[in-house]
N, C-alpha and C positions, 0 to 999 in steps of 0.2 A: 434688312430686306431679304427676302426667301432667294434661295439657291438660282432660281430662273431672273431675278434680276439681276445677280450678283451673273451670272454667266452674261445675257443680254451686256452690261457694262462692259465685259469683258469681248465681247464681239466673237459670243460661241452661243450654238446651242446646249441646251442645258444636258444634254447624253454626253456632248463635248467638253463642256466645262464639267462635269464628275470626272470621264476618264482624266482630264491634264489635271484635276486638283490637287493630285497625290504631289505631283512634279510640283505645282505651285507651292504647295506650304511648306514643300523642301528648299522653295529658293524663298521663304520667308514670306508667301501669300498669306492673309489676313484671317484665321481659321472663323468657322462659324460659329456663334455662340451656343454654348455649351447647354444653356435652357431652351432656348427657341429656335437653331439650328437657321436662325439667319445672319447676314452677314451684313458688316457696318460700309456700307457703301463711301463713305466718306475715306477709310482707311484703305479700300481699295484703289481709290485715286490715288492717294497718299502711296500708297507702295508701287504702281504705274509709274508715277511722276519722278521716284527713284530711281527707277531704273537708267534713268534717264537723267540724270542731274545738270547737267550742263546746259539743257534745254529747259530745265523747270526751277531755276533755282529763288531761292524767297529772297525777294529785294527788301521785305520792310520786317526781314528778321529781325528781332528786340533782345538779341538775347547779349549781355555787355559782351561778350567777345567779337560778336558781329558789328558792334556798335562802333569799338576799340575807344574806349571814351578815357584818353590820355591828351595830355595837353597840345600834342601837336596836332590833334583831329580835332581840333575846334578853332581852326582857322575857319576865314568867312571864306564860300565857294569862288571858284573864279568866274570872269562872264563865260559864259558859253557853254558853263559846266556839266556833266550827267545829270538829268533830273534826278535818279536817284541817288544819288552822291548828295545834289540840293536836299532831298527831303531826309535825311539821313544828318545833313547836318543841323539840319532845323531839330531834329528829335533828340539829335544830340544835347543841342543848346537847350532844351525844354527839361531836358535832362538833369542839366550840370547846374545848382545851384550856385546862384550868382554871390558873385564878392562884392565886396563894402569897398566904397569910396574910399 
Protein backbone atom coordinates (compact mmCIF):
# COMPACT_ATOMS: atom_id res chain seq x y z
CA UNK A 1 0.00 0.00 0.00
CA UNK A 2 1.58 3.61 -0.74
CA UNK A 3 3.12 5.46 2.14
CA UNK A 4 -0.33 7.53 3.16
CA UNK A 5 -2.08 4.26 3.98
CA UNK A 6 0.75 2.82 5.55
CA UNK A 7 0.88 6.21 7.91
CA UNK A 8 -3.28 6.19 8.02
CA UNK A 9 -2.79 2.42 9.82
CA UNK A 10 -0.50 3.87 11.73
CA UNK A 11 -2.75 6.64 13.08
CA UNK A 12 -0.36 9.65 11.58
CA UNK A 13 -0.47 11.98 9.01
CA UNK A 14 1.60 11.01 6.17
CA UNK A 15 4.30 14.37 6.92
CA UNK A 16 4.12 12.37 10.59
CA UNK A 17 4.58 9.09 9.65
CA UNK A 18 7.94 10.11 7.08
CA UNK A 19 9.44 12.20 10.03
CA UNK A 20 8.90 8.99 12.85
CA UNK A 21 9.92 6.32 9.81
CA UNK A 22 13.49 6.75 10.43
CA UNK A 23 12.88 5.76 14.27
CA UNK A 24 10.47 3.05 13.04
CA UNK A 25 12.75 0.81 10.82
CA UNK A 26 15.27 1.34 13.70
CA UNK A 27 13.01 -0.49 16.14
CA UNK A 28 12.32 -3.10 13.12
CA UNK A 29 9.30 -1.29 11.25
CA UNK A 30 8.42 -3.10 7.99
CA UNK A 31 10.57 -0.92 5.18
CA UNK A 32 8.78 -0.13 1.94
CA UNK A 33 9.45 -2.20 -1.04
CA UNK A 34 12.30 -1.50 -2.90
CA UNK A 35 10.39 -1.40 -6.49
CA UNK A 36 7.17 0.15 -5.67
CA UNK A 37 7.96 2.16 -2.41
CA UNK A 38 4.78 0.71 -0.81
CA UNK A 39 4.43 -1.02 2.12
CA UNK A 40 2.94 -4.54 3.05
CA UNK A 41 0.16 -3.53 5.34
CA UNK A 42 -0.29 -6.95 6.63
CA UNK A 43 3.42 -6.83 8.16
CA UNK A 44 2.67 -3.78 9.68
CA UNK A 45 0.01 -5.33 11.78
CA UNK A 46 2.26 -8.09 12.40
CA UNK A 47 5.02 -5.90 13.72
CA UNK A 48 2.15 -3.64 15.91
CA UNK A 49 0.94 -6.83 17.38
CA UNK A 50 4.62 -7.43 18.50
CA UNK A 51 5.18 -5.03 20.30
CA UNK A 52 2.81 -5.96 22.23
CA UNK A 53 2.75 -9.68 22.70
CA UNK A 54 1.04 -10.62 25.73
CA UNK A 55 -1.90 -8.92 24.30
CA UNK A 56 -1.69 -10.46 20.84
CA UNK A 57 -0.51 -13.75 21.24
CA UNK A 58 -1.42 -16.81 18.31
CA UNK A 59 -3.57 -19.35 20.02
CA UNK A 60 -3.73 -21.66 16.81
CA UNK A 61 0.19 -21.48 16.39
CA UNK A 62 1.05 -24.94 14.32
CA UNK A 63 4.32 -24.82 14.73
CA UNK A 64 5.43 -28.49 16.68
CA UNK A 65 7.00 -26.57 19.58
CA UNK A 66 3.74 -24.77 20.13
CA UNK A 67 1.86 -27.86 19.75
CA UNK A 68 4.49 -29.86 22.33
CA UNK A 69 3.18 -33.10 20.59
CA UNK A 70 4.91 -35.70 23.33
CA UNK A 71 2.90 -38.28 24.79
CA UNK A 72 1.75 -36.60 27.86
CA UNK A 73 -0.17 -33.71 25.79
CA UNK A 74 -2.44 -36.03 24.36
CA UNK A 75 -4.40 -36.57 27.16
CA UNK A 76 -8.32 -36.01 26.51
CA UNK A 77 -9.15 -32.26 27.83
CA UNK A 78 -10.73 -31.98 31.23
CA UNK A 79 -14.60 -30.73 31.51
CA UNK A 80 -14.34 -27.12 31.85
CA UNK A 81 -11.31 -26.89 29.97
CA UNK A 82 -9.73 -23.59 27.85
CA UNK A 83 -11.26 -23.63 24.61
CA UNK A 84 -8.02 -23.33 23.38
CA UNK A 85 -6.33 -25.89 25.13
CA UNK A 86 -9.63 -27.98 23.50
CA UNK A 87 -8.80 -27.03 20.12
CA UNK A 88 -5.13 -27.51 20.43
CA UNK A 89 -5.79 -30.89 21.65
CA UNK A 90 -8.04 -31.78 18.82
CA UNK A 91 -5.14 -30.69 16.23
CA UNK A 92 -3.03 -32.45 18.16
CA UNK A 93 -4.91 -35.68 17.96
CA UNK A 94 -5.49 -34.98 14.09
CA UNK A 95 -1.91 -34.82 14.21
CA UNK A 96 -0.51 -37.86 15.75
CA UNK A 97 -1.08 -40.95 13.76
CA UNK A 98 -2.98 -43.47 15.35
CA UNK A 99 -1.79 -47.02 16.59
CA UNK A 100 -2.75 -50.44 15.73
CA UNK A 101 -4.92 -52.46 18.05
Amino acid sequence: MPPTTAARRMGLSLDAFRDALPELVARGFPRADETTGNFDLDAIDAWRRNRNPHLFHDHLNLSEDSLNLNEDSRRSPSTGADPNEVIRQKIIAGLTPAKDP
